[in-house]
C-alpha positions in Angstrom: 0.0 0.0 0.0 1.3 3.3 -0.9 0.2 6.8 -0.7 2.0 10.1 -1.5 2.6 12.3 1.6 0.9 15.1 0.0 -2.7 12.9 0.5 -1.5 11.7 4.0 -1.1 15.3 5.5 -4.6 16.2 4.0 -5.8 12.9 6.0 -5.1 13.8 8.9 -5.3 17.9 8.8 -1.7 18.7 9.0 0.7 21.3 7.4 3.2 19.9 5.2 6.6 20.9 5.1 8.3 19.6 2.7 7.9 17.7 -1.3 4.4 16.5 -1.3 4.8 14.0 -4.0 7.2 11.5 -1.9 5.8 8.3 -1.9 4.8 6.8 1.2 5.4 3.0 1.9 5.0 2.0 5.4 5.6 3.3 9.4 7.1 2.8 12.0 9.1 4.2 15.2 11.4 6.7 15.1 14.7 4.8 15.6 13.1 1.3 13.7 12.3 3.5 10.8 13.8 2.9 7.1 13.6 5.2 3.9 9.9 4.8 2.4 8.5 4.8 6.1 6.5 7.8 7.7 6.9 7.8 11.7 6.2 10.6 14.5 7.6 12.6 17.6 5.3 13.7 20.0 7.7 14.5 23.2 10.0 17.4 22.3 12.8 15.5 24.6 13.3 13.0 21.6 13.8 16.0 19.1 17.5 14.5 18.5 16.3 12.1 17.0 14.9 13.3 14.0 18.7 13.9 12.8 19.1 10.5 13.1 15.9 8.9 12.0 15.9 6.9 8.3 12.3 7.8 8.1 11.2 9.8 4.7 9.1 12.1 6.8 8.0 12.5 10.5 4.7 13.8 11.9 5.3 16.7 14.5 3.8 19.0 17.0 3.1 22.5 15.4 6.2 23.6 17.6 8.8 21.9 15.9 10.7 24.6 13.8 13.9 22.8 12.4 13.9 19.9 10.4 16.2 18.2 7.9 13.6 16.0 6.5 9.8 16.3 5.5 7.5 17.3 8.4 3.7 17.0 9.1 2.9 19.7 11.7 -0.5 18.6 14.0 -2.1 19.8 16.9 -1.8 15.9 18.2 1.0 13.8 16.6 0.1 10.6 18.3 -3.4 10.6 17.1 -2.4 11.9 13.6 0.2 8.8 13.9 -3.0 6.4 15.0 -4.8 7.8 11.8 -1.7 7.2 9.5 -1.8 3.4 10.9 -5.2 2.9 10.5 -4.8 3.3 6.8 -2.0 1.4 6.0 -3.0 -1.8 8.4 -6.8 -1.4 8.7 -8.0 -2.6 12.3 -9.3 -6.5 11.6 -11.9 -6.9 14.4 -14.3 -9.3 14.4 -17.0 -8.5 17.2 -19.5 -10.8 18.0 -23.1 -10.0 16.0 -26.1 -11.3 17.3 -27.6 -13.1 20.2 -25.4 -16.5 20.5 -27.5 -18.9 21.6 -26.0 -20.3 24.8 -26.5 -17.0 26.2 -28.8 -16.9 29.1 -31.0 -13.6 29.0 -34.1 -13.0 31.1 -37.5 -12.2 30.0 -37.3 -9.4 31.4 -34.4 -7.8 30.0 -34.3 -5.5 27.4 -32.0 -5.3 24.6 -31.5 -2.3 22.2 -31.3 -2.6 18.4 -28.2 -4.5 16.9 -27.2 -5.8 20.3 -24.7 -8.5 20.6 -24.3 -11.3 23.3 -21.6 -13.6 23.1 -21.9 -17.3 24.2 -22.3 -17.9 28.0 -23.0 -14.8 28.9 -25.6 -13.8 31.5 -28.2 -11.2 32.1 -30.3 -11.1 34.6 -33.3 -9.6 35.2 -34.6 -6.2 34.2 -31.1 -5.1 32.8 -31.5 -2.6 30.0 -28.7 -2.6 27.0 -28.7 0.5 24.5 -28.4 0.0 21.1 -25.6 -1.2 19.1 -23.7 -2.2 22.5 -21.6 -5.3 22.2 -20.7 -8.1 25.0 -18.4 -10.8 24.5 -18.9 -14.3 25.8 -18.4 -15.6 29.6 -20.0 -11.8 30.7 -22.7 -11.8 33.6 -24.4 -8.8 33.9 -26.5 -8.3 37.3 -29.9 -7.8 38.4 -31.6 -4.4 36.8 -27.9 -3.3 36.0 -28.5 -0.3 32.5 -25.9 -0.1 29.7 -25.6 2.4 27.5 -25.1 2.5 23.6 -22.5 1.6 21.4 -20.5 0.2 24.4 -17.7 -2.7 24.6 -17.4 -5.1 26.9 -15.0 -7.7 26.5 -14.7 -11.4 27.8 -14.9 -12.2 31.3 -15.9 -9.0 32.7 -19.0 -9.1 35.8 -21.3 -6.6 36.2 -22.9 -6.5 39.5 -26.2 -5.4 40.3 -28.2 -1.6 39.5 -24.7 -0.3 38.0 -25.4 2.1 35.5 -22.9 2.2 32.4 -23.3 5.6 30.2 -22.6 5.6 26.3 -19.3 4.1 24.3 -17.9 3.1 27.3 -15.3 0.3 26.7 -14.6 -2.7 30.2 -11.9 -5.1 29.2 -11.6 -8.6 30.5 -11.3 -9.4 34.0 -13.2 -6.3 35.3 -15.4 -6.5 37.9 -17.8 -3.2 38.7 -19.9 -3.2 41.5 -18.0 -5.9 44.2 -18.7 -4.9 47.6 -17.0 -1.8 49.2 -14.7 -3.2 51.9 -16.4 -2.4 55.1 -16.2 -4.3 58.4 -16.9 -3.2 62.1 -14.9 -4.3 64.6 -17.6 -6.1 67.8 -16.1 -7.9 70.6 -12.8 -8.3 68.4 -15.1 -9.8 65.7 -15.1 -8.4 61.8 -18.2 -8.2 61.1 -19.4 -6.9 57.4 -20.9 -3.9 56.8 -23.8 -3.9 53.8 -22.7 -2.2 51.2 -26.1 -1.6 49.1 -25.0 1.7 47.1 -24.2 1.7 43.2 -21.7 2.3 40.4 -21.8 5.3 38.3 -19.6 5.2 35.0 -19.9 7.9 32.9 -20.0 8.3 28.9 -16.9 7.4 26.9 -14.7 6.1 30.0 -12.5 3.3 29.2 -11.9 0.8 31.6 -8.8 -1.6 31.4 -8.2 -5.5 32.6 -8.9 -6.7 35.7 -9.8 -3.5 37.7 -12.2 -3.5 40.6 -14.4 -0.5 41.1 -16.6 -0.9 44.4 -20.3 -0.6 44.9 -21.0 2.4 47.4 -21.3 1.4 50.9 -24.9 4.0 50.5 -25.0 6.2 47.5 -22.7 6.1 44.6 -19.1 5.0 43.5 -19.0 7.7 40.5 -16.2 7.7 37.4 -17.3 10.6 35.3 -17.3 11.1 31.6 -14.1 10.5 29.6 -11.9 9.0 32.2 -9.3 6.5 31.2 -8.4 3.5 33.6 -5.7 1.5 32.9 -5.4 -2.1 34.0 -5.1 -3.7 37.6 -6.8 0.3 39.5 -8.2 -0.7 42.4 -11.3 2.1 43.0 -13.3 1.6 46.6 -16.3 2.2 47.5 -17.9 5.5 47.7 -15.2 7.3 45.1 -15.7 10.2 42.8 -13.5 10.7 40.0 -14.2 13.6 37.6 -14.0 14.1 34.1 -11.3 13.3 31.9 -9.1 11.9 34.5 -6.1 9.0 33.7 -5.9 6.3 36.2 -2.6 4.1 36.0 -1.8 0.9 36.4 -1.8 -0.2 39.7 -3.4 2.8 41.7 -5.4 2.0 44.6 -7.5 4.6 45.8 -9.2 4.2 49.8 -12.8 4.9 49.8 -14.6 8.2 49.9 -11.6 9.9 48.1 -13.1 12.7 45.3 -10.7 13.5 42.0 -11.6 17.0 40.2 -11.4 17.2 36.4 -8.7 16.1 34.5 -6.5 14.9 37.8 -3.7 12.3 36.5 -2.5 9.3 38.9 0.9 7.5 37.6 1.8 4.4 38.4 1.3 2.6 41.8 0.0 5.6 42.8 -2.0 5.1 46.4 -4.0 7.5 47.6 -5.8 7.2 51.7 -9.6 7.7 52.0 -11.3 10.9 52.7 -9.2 13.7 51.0 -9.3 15.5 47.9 -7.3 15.8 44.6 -7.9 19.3 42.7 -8.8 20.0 39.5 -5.7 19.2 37.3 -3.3 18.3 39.6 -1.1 15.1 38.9 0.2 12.5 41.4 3.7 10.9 40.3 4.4 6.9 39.7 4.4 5.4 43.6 3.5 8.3 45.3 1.7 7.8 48.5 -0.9 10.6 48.7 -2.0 11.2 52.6 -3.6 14.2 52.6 -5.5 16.6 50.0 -3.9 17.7 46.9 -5.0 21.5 45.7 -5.8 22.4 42.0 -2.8 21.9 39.4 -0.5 20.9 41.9 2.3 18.5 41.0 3.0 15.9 44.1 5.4 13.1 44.2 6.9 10.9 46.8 6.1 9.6 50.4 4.5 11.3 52.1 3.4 13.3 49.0 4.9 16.5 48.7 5.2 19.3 46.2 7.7 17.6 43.3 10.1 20.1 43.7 10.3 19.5 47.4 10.3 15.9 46.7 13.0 16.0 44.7 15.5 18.1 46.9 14.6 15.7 49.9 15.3 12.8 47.2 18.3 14.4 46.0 19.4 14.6 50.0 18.6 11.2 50.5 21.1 9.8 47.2 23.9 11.4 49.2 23.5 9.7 52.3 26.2 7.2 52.1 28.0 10.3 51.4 27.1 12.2 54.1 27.4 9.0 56.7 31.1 9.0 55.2 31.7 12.6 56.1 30.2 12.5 59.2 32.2 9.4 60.6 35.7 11.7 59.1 34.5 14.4 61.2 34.1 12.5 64.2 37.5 10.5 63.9 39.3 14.1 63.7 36.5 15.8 66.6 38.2 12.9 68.5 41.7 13.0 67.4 41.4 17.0 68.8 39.7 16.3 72.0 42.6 13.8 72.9 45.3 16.6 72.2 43.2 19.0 74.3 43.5 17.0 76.8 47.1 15.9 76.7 47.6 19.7 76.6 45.8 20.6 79.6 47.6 17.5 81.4 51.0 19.1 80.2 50.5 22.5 81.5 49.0 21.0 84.7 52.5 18.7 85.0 54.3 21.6 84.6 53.0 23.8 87.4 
């Protein structure tokens, strides 16, 4: 497949820099990258690169100035990038279509047009699915549970009962939405469980990623709002409120009761305690332990979590320890070595009297 660079920048709205009639024969990376290929640079750190590169052209942010080689300027080069794979290796999906029939729906459920249920999947009663939604095989989906339209939900995934899904929202395998909020009172040194009879809230076009566990509310609602991205293994407890457009990392646990603003970012292994709150735009670095609230666009890092430039003076402290320890153990040796010649001093002039 082959296109001329010309008809790829009008593709995917971009300003061309450079001979539009170079032919185009496949992408790649950056550094993989051969003459005929097209490839991208999103992060201005990697800008090196492009001197290096075999690539016949690069997509770019509308920043980038200097080049040496054909340039396609975008707003976003990684989606521009996404839209440049797309046509030379089409996406080959095959979805399930249809009601398969070793899928177990209630009477009383009610499916949308162009639904699809894949085999050995359960619904339960009174669940509602919007149109053009599609769930794979081995789903359950609980007890008057309501999912939106044109949503994904892969294998595996349970959905407990009365959650409400909004619209395109994608839940890959493993997921479960809607297990019980982890509450347990403490009688005559006895656990005993709490009910937790609230609900899950997702909002339209969140994606959720593999085996994450979002808890019912222990009375209301567990709420992820519109647009938020969850990567796989997030552990969300019960009675949580994350706002729009937020990105949840692998491996974040957040306590229960916890509210995110809008467009709040949690890195990596990220933890966060119950009961506080993270600002509006603010971002929380990979394995930061956040123990009390963040304000608005407020960059945090470390444990405890502290402002990241404060973090990063009291981590650049720590590295020198061994350092420091070494110093410290010189000074004391030659504190000592002086305190013995003080004294043989003093005993001198005393000897001498």
């Amino acid at each position: 497949m082959k296109f001329k660079l010309g008809e790829i920048a009008k593709i995917i709205n971009g300003e061309l820099k450079g001979d539009p009639n170079i032919v185009i024969t496949g992408i790649s990376g950056i550094k993989e990258a051969k003459e005929g290929d097209i490839t991208f640079l999103a992060n201005p750190k990697y800008l090196s690169l492009m001197k290096s590169t075999k690539a016949s052209a690069i997509i770019t942010s509308q920043d980038v100035e200097y080049f040496l080689k054909p340039i396609i300027k975008t707003e976003s080069p990684s989606l521009a990038f996404a839209k440049v794979v797309n046509l030379f290796s089409p996406p080959d999906v095959h979805h399930p279509s249809g009601i398969h029939p070793t899928a177990i729906i209630s009477h009383s459920a009610r499916l949308g047009k162009n639904v699809a249920i894949g085999a050995y999947t359960i619904i339960e009663g009174e669940v509602e699915i919007g149109d053009d939604s599609i769930i794979y095989g081995n789903c359950y989906v609980g007890y008057k549970t309501k999912i939106g339209k044109s949503c994904l939900i892969y294998p595996g995934v349970s959905i407990r009962e009365k959650i409400e899904i909004g619209d395109r929202v994608i839940i890959h395998s493993g997921t479960v939405i809607g297990s019980d909020g982890f509450g347990f009172a403490t009688v005559k040194g006895v656990r005993e469980k709490i009910p937790q009879v609230g609900t899950v809230v997702i909002g339209d076009d969140v994606e959720i990623g593999a085996n994450v566990t979002i808890d019912r509310a222990r009375f209301d609602k567990t709420i992820i709002g519109k647009g938020t991205k969850i990567d796989n293994l997030v552990q969300i407890a019960h009675n949580v409120v994350i706002g729009e457009n937020c990105i949840i990392v692998a491996q974040v646990g957040i306590s229960g009761s916890t509210t995110l603003g809008k467009g709040v970012i949690l890195a990596g292994q990220a933890g966060v305690v119950g009961h506080i709150h993270i600002g509006d735009g603010a971002i929380v670095a990979a394995q930061a332990g956040v123990t009390k609230s963040v304000p608005p666009n407020t960059k945090v890092s470390g444990y405890p979590a502290k402002p990241h430039n404060v973090a990063k003076r009291v981590n650049a402290c720590i590295q020198k320890l061994p350092q420091l320890y070494k110093r410290i153990k010189e000074l004391e040796e030659k504190i000592e070595e002086l305190e013995k010649e003080l004294k043989k001093g003093g005993k001198a002039k005393n000897d001498s009297k």
